[in-house]
Backbone as numpy.savetxt, mean C-alpha at the origin, in Angstrom:
# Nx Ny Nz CAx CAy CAz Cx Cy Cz
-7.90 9.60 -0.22 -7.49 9.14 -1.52 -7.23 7.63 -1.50
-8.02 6.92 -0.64 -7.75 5.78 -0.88 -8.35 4.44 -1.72
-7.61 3.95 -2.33 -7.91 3.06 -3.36 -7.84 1.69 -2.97
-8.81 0.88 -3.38 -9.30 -0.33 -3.41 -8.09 -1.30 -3.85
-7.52 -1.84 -2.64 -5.87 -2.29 -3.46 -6.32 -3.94 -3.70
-7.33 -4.17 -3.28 -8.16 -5.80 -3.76 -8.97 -5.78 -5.10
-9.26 -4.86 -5.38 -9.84 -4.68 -6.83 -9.53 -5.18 -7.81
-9.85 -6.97 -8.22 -9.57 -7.51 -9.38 -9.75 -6.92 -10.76
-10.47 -6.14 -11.19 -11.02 -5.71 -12.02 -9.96 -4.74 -12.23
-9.35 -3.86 -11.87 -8.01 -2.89 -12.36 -6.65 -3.31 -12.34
-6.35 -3.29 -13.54 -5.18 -3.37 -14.08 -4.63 -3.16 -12.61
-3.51 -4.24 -12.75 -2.06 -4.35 -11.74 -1.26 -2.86 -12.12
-0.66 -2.30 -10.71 0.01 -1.14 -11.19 1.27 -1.78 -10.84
2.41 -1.55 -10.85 3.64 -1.81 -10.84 4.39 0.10 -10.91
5.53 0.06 -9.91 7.03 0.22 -9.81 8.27 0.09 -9.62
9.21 0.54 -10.09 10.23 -0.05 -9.71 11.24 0.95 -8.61
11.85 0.47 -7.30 12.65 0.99 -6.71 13.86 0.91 -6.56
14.44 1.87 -6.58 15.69 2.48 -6.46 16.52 2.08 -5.41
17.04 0.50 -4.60 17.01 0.14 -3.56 18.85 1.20 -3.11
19.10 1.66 -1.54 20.50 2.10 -1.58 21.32 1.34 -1.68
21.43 0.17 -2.51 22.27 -0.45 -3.00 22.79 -0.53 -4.31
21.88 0.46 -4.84 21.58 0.41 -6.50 20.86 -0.24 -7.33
20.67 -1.43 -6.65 19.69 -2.22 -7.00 18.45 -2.02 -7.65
17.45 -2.10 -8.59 16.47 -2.11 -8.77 15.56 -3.26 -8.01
14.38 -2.50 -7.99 13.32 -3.61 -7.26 11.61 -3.41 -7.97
10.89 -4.34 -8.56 9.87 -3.99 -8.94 8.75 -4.36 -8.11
7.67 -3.71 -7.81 6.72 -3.81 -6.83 5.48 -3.53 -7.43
4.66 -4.33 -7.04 3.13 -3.95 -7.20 2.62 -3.00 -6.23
2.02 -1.46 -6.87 0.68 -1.40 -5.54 -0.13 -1.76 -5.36
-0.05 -2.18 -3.67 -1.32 -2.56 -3.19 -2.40 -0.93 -3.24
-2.03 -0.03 -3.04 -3.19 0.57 -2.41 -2.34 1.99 -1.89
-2.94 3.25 -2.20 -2.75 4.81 -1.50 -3.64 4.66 -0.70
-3.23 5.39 0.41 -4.10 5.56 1.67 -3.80 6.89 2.49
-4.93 7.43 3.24 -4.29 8.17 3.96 -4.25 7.69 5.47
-3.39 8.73 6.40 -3.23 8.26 7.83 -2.51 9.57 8.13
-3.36 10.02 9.61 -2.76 11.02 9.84 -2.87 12.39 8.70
-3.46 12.49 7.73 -3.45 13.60 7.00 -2.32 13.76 5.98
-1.94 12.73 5.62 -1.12 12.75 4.48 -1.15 11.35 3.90
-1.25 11.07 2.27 -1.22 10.49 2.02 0.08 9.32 1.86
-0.18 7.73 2.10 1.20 6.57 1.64 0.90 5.84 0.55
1.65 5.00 0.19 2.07 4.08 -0.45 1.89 2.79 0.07
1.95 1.66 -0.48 1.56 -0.04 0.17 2.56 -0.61 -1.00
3.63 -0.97 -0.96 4.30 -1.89 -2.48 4.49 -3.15 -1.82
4.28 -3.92 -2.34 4.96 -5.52 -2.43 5.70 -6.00 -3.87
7.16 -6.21 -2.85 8.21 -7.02 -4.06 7.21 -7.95 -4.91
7.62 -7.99 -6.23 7.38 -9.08 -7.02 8.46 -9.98 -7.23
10.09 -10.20 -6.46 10.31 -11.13 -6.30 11.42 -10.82 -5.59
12.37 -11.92 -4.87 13.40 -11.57 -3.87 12.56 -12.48 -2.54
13.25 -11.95 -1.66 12.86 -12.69 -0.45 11.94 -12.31 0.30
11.77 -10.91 0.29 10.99 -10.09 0.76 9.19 -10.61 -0.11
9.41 -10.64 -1.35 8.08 -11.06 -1.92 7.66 -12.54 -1.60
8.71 -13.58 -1.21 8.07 -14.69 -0.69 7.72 -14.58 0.72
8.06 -13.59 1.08 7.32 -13.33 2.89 6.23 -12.65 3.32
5.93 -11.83 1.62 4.94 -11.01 1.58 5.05 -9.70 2.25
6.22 -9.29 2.38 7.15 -7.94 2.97 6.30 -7.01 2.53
5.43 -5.94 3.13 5.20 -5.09 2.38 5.74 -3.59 2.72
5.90 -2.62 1.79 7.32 -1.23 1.86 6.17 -0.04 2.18
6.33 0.82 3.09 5.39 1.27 2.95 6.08 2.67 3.05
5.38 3.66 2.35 6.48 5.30 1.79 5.38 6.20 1.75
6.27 7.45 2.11 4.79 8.55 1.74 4.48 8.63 0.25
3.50 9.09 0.21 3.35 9.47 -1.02 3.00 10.86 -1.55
3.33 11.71 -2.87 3.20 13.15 -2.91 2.63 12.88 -4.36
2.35 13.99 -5.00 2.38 14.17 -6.43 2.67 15.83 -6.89
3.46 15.42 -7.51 4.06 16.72 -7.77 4.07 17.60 -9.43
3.00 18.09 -10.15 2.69 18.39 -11.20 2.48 16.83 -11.72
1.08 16.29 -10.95 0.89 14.77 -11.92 1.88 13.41 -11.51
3.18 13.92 -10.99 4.55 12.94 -11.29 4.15 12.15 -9.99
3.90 10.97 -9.38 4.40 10.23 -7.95 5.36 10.88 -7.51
5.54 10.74 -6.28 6.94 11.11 -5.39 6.74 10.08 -4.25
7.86 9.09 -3.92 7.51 8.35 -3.09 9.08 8.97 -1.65
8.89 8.73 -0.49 9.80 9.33 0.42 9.62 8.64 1.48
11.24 8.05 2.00 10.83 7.59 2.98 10.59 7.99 4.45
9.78 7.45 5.27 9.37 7.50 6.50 10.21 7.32 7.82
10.58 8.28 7.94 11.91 8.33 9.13 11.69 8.72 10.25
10.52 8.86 10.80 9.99 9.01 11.85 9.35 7.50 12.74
9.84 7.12 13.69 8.97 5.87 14.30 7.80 5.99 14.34
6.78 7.09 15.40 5.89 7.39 15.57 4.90 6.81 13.88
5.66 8.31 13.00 4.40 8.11 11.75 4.34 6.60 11.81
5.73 5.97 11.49 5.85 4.96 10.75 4.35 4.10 11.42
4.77 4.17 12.95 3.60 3.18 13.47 2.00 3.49 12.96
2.17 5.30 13.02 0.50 5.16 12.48 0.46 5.06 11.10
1.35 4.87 10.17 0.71 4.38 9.04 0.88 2.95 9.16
1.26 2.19 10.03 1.82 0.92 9.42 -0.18 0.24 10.37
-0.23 1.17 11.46 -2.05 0.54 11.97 -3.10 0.60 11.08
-2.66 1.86 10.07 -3.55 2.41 8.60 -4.02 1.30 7.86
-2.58 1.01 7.78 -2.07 -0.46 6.77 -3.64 -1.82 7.03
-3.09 -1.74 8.35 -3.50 -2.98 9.01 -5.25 -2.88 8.99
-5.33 -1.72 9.25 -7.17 -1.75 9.31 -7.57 -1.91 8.16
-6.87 -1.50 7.14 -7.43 -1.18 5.76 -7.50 -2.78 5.16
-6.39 -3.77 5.95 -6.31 -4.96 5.57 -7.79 -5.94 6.53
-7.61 -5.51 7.49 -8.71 -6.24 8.40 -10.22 -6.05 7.61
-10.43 -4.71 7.13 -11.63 -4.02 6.53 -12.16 -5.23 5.21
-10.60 -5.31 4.55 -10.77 -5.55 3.21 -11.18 -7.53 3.79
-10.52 -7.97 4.67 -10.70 -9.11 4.60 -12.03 -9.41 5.39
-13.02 -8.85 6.41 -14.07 -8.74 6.56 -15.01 -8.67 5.36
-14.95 -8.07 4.10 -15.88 -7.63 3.14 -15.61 -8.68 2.83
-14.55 -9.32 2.38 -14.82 -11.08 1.88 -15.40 -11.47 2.53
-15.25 -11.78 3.72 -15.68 -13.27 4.59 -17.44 -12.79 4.25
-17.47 -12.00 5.08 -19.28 -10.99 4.99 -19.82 -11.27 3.55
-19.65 -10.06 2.86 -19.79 -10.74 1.16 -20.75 -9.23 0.87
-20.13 -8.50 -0.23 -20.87 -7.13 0.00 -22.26 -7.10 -0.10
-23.24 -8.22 -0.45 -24.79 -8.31 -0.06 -25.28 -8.24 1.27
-24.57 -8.93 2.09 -24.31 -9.01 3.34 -24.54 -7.67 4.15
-23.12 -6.43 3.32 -22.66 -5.79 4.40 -24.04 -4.62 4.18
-24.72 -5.01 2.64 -25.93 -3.55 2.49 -26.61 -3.78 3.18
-27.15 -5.10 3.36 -28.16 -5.42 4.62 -28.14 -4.91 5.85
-26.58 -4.61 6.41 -26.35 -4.03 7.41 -27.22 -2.73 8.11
């Protein structure tokens, strides 16, 4: 289920989180992915400190009759294999730039 989180062409999605401070926090998704056989989440703050560092939150993700369900990841292990998920999906996406998708059909 994973979605093209570089895709200029689609509308910006946005949520907002529930931080345990009470806090609200609004985030763009980057991108659902899977890893390991269950699908995550990719958010980046749209502002705070975390969005000038480019922090990105990363949560499972469910859907439950249609609704999101986002949950966090309390396991080290997963955490690491989604957070390599993360990373390839970023390496992938920044290869197809540099390359240039005429490039990669030629392949």
């Amino acid at each position: 289920m994973a979605q093209d989180f570089m895709d200029e062409e689609r509308e910006e999605m946005t949520v907002t989180l529930t931080l345990d401070d009470g806090t609200d926090l609004e985030c763009v998704v980057l991108t659902i992915f899977e890893a390991g056989g269950r699908d995550y989440i990719a958010l980046l703050p749209t502002e705070g400190e975390d969005a000038d560092t480019g922090e990105v939150y990363l949560y499972r993700y469910d859907e439950t009759d249609g609704e999101p369900e986002l949950s966090n990841i309390e396991d080290d292990d997963e955490y690491e294999i989604v957070a390599d998920a993360f990373d390839e999906l970023l390496d992938e996406q920044e290869f197809e730039e540099l390359v240039g998708e005429d490039e990669l059909d030629d392949m």
